[in-house]
Residue, then its C-alpha position, 0 to 999 in steps of 0.5 A: x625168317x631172313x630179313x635181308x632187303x633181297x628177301x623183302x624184294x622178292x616176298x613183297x614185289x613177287x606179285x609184280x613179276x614172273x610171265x604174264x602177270x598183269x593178267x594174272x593179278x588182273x583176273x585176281x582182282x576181277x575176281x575181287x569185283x565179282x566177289x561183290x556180286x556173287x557172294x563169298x565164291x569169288x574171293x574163296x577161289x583167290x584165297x584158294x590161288x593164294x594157299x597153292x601159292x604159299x604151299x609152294x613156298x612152306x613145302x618146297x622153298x619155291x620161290x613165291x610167283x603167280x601161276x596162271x590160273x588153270x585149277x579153279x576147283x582146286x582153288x575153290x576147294x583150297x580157299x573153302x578149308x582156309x575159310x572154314x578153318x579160321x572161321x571155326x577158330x572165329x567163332x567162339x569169340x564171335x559168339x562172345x562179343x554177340x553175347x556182350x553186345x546183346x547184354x549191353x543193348x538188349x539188358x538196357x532195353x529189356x529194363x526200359x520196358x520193364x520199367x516202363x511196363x509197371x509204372x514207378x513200381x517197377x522203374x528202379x527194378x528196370x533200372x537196375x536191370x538196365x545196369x547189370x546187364x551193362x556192366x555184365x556185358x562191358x566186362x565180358x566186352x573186355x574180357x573178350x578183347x586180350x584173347x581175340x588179340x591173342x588168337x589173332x596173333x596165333x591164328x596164322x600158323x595153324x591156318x598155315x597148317x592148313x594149307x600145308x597139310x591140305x585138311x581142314x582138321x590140322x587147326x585142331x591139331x595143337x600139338x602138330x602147329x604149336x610146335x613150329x610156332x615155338x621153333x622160330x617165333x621170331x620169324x611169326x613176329x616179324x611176319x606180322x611187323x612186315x604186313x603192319x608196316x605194307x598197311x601202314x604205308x598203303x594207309x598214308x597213301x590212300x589219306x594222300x589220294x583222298x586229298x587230291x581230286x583226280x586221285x579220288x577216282x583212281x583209289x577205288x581201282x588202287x583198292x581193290x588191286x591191294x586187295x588181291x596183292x594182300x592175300x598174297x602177300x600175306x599168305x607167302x609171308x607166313x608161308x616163309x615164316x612156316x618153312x623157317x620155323x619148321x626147319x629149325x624143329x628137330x630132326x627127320x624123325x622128329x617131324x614124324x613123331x609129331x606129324x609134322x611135315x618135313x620141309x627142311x629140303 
């Protein structure tokens, strides 16, 4: 990815310009609204919004602008393979930090009762219930936490995959996704560095806001239009990162052996 301060402009400033778009962000940011009304549906088609957005981008090289809203099913139906593709990858780590956190409360509770059940007879049985499964689930805990970092760092490529290729399948396509995560990790990383810093300064704005009085009652309003601007930000930056790293892989016939989609055009 090229890191010029041109080509920060556009990705970061791209929601703020083309025709009409404070309507076209104002309707993403309703949508958000809605989302805490109607469950899941109105942030699925943002998502969607923003997956056309960044396919734009990985495929064609198009330069990132919002379009008006037209396609609402194509946007639900994009957002819901986005969704069920990271959620899939999610869950096994969910299930292993539900695992700890049971082992952890629910040992120390199960030995309480134990102990509790048979008097000074069964205490020290309890106790030592109440221990192991404490330490079982601490140590599953820490287990856990390297690879739920790790798939957190990945988890944008494959679900890139996804968007591109438009198939919820391409996140278990390893051998698809893995290589253009190899072909340019620089342009993944700094990706990331790029999002780290837009939260970092969205954070010391809202700590500024939420000291003074009149600011207080804007925030809500700052919030949920940085909302919107970070699912698109987010999914058009590593969409640059996609099509950056897929153009450094190998050549035509390349990407067709591993049935990768040729965005080098």
């Amino acid at each position: 990815m090229n890191l010029t301060s041109d080509n920060l402009q556009r990705l970061l400033a791209f929601p703020f310009r083309g025709p009409d778009w404070p309507t076209r962000l104002g309707i993403g940011a309703l949508l958000i609204v809605a989302g805490w009304v109607i469950p899941i549906i109105p942030w699925l088609i943002v998502t969607g919004y923003a997956a056309q957005i960044a396919r734009r981008v990985a495929m064609e090289g198009a330069e990132p602008e919002l379009p008006a809203w037209t396609d609402w099913s194509a946007y639900l139906i994009d957002g819901f393979k986005v969704f069920a593709a990271r959620f899939v990858m999610a869950l096994p780590f969910v299930l292993v930090f539900m695992l700890a956190y049971g082992l952890i409360f629910g040992g120390t509770l199960a030995g309480v009762l134990v102990g509790e059940a048979g008097g000074s007879d069964t205490r020290e049985l309890g106790a030592l219930v109440a221990v192991l499964s404490s330490l079982a689930g601490t140590g599953l805990f820490l287990l856990a936490i390297p690879l739920i970092l790790a798939i957190s760092l990945v988890l944008p490529v494959p679900s890139m995959h996804v968007i591109v290729t438009g198939q919820i399948g391409a996140i278990f396509r390893f051998g698809e996704w893995w290589p253009i995560l190899r072909a340019d990790i620089g342009a993944w990383a700094i990706g990331y560095l790029l999002l780290i810093a837009v939260g970092l300064i969205i954070n010391l704005v809202t700590s500024f806001a939420m000291a003074t009085i009149i600011l207080c009652f804007v925030l809500p309003f700052v919030m949920i239009a940085y909302m919107v601007y970070s699912i698109l930000v987010t999914e058009v930056v590593f969409a640059q990162a996609y099509r950056s790293a897929s153009q450094k892989l190998a050549t035509g016939q390349g990407y067709r052996d591993a049935g990768v989609p040729d965005v080098r055009n």
